[in-house]
C-alpha positions as CSV (number, residue, x, y, z in Angstrom):
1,X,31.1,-30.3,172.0
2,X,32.3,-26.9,173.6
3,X,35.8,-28.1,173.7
4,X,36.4,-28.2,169.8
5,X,35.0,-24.6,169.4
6,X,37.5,-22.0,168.7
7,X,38.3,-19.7,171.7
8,X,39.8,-16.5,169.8
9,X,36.8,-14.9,170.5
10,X,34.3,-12.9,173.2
11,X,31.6,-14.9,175.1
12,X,29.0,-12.9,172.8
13,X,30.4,-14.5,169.6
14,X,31.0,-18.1,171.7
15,X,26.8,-17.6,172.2
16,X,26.6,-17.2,168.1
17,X,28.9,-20.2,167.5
18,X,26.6,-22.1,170.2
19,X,23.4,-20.8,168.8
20,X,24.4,-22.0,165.1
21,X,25.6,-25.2,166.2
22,X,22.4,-26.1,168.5
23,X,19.8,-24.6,166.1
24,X,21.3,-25.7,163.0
25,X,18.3,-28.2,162.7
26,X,16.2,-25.6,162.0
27,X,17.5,-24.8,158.4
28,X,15.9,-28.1,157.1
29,X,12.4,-27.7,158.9
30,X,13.2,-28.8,162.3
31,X,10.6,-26.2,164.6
32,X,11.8,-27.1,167.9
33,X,15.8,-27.8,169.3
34,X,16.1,-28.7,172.9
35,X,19.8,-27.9,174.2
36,X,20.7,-29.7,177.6
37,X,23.5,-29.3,179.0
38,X,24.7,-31.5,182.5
39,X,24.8,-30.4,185.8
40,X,28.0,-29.5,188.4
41,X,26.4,-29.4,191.9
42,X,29.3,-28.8,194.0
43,X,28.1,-31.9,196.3
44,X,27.8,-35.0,194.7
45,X,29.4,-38.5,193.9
46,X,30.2,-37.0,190.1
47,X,31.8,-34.4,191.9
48,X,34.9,-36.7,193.3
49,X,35.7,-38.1,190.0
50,X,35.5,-34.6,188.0
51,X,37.9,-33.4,190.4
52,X,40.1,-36.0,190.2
53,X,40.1,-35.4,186.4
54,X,41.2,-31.8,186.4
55,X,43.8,-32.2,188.9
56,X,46.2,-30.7,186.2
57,X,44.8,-27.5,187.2
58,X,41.3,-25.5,186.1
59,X,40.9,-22.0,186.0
60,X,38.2,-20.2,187.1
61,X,37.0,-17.3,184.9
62,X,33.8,-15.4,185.5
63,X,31.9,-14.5,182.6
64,X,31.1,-10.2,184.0
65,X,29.6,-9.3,180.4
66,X,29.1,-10.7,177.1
67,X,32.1,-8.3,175.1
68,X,34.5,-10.4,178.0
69,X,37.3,-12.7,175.9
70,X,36.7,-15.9,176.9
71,X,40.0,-17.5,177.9
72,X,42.8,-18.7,176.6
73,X,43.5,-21.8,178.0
74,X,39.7,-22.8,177.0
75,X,40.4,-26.8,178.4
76,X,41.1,-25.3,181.3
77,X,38.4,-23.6,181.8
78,X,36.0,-26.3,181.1
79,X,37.6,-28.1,183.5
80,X,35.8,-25.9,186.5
81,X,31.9,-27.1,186.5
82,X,31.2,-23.8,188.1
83,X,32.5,-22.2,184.8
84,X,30.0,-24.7,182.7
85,X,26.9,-23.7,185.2
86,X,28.0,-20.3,184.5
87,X,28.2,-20.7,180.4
88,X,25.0,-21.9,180.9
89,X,23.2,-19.1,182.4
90,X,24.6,-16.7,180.3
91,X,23.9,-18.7,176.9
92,X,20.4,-18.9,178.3
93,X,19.9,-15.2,179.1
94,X,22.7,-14.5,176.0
95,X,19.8,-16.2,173.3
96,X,17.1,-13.4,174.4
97,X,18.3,-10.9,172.4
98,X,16.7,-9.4,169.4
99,X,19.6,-10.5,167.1
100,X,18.5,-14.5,167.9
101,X,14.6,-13.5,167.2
102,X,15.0,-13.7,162.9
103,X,16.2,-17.2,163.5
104,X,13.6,-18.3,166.3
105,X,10.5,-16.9,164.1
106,X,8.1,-19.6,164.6
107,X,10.8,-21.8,166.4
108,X,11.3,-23.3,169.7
109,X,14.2,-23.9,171.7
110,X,14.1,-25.8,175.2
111,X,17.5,-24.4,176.7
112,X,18.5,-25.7,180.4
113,X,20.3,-24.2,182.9
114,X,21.0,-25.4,186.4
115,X,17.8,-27.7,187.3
116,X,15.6,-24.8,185.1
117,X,14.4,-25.1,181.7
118,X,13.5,-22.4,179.8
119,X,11.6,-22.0,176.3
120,X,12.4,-19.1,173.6
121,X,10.8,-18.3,171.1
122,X,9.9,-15.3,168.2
123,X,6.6,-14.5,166.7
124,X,7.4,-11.2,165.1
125,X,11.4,-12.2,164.1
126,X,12.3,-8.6,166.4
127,X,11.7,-10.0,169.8
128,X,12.9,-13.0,171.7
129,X,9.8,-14.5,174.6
130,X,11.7,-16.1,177.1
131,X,9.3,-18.2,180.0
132,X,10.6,-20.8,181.7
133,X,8.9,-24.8,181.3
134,X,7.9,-25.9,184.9
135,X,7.2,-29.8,183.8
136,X,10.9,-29.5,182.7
137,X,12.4,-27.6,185.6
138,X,13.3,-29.0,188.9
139,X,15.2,-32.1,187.1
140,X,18.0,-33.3,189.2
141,X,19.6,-35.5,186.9
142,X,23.4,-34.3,186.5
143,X,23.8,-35.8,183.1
144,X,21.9,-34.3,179.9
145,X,22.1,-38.3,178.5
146,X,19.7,-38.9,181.0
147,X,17.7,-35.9,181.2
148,X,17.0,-35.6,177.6
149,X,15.0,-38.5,178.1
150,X,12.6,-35.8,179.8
151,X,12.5,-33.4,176.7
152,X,12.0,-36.3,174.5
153,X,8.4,-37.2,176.3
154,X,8.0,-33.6,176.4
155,X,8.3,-33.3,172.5
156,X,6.2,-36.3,172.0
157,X,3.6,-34.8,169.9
158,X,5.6,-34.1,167.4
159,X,5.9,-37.0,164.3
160,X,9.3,-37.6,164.5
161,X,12.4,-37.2,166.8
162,X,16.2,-37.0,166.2
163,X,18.5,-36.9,168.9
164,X,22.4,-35.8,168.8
165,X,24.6,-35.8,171.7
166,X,28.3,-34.0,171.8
């Protein structure tokens, strides 16, 4: 997951460590990668226990542009679920730029981001199409184990399925 990746970095090379990682299936014929992530509304019964957890302390960074360092303390800051709804956003809106298009030629990836989900692709390998995927937006289920569920019956026309969680 986003703990074991290195932190040395800015949030623009965190987005190309992400985007490897997530789209790696792609390299052995895989056209379509769906990356969910969970959900930190500030209100809920999750929201008690994840509290509780980081009572060591969490820092809360925000992420102002993409040449930003991400932090140091890097558990830390995954401890706040308003920094995670924040990484999320910007990986989304990160993964429309023209240097992702060569590797989305003829690709899909289903990204979420809050409750929204949001399809990218390339046709011409130059330019990333970004449009978000109303059947697959509005989900209010805080954890991506459940809400991949969704973007399996989503991706049901496709032959065959493989799933990895981290």
């Amino acid at each position: 997951g986003l703990s074991s990746l290195p932190c040395n970095s800015t949030f623009a090379d965190l987005a190309d460590q992400v985007f490897a990682r997530a789209t790696f299936s792609f390299k052995s014929g895989s056209c379509r990668v769906d990356f969910i992530v969970d959900q930190y509304p500030a209100i809920s019964i999750k929201a008690c226990e994840r509290s509780r957890r980081s009572r060591s302390g969490s820092l809360r960074t925000a992420i102002l542009y993409s040449r930003q360092l991400v932090p140091r303390q890097w558990k830390k800051y995954l401890s706040n679920g308003q920094n995670k709804t924040e990484l999320a956003a910007f990986l989304c809106q990160e993964w429309k730029e023209p240097r992702y298009a060569p590797a989305l030629l003829n690709k899909e990836l289903y990204t979420t981001s809050g409750s929204e989900c949001y399809y990218l692709t390339s046709s011409d390998g130059k330019t990333v199409t970004m449009r978000e995927v109303e059947s697959l937006s509005g989900c209010t289920h805080e954890e991506a184990d459940t809400r991949i569920l969704l973007h399996a019956q989503h991706a049901a026309v496709y032959t065959s399925c493989l799933t990895r969680s981290s």
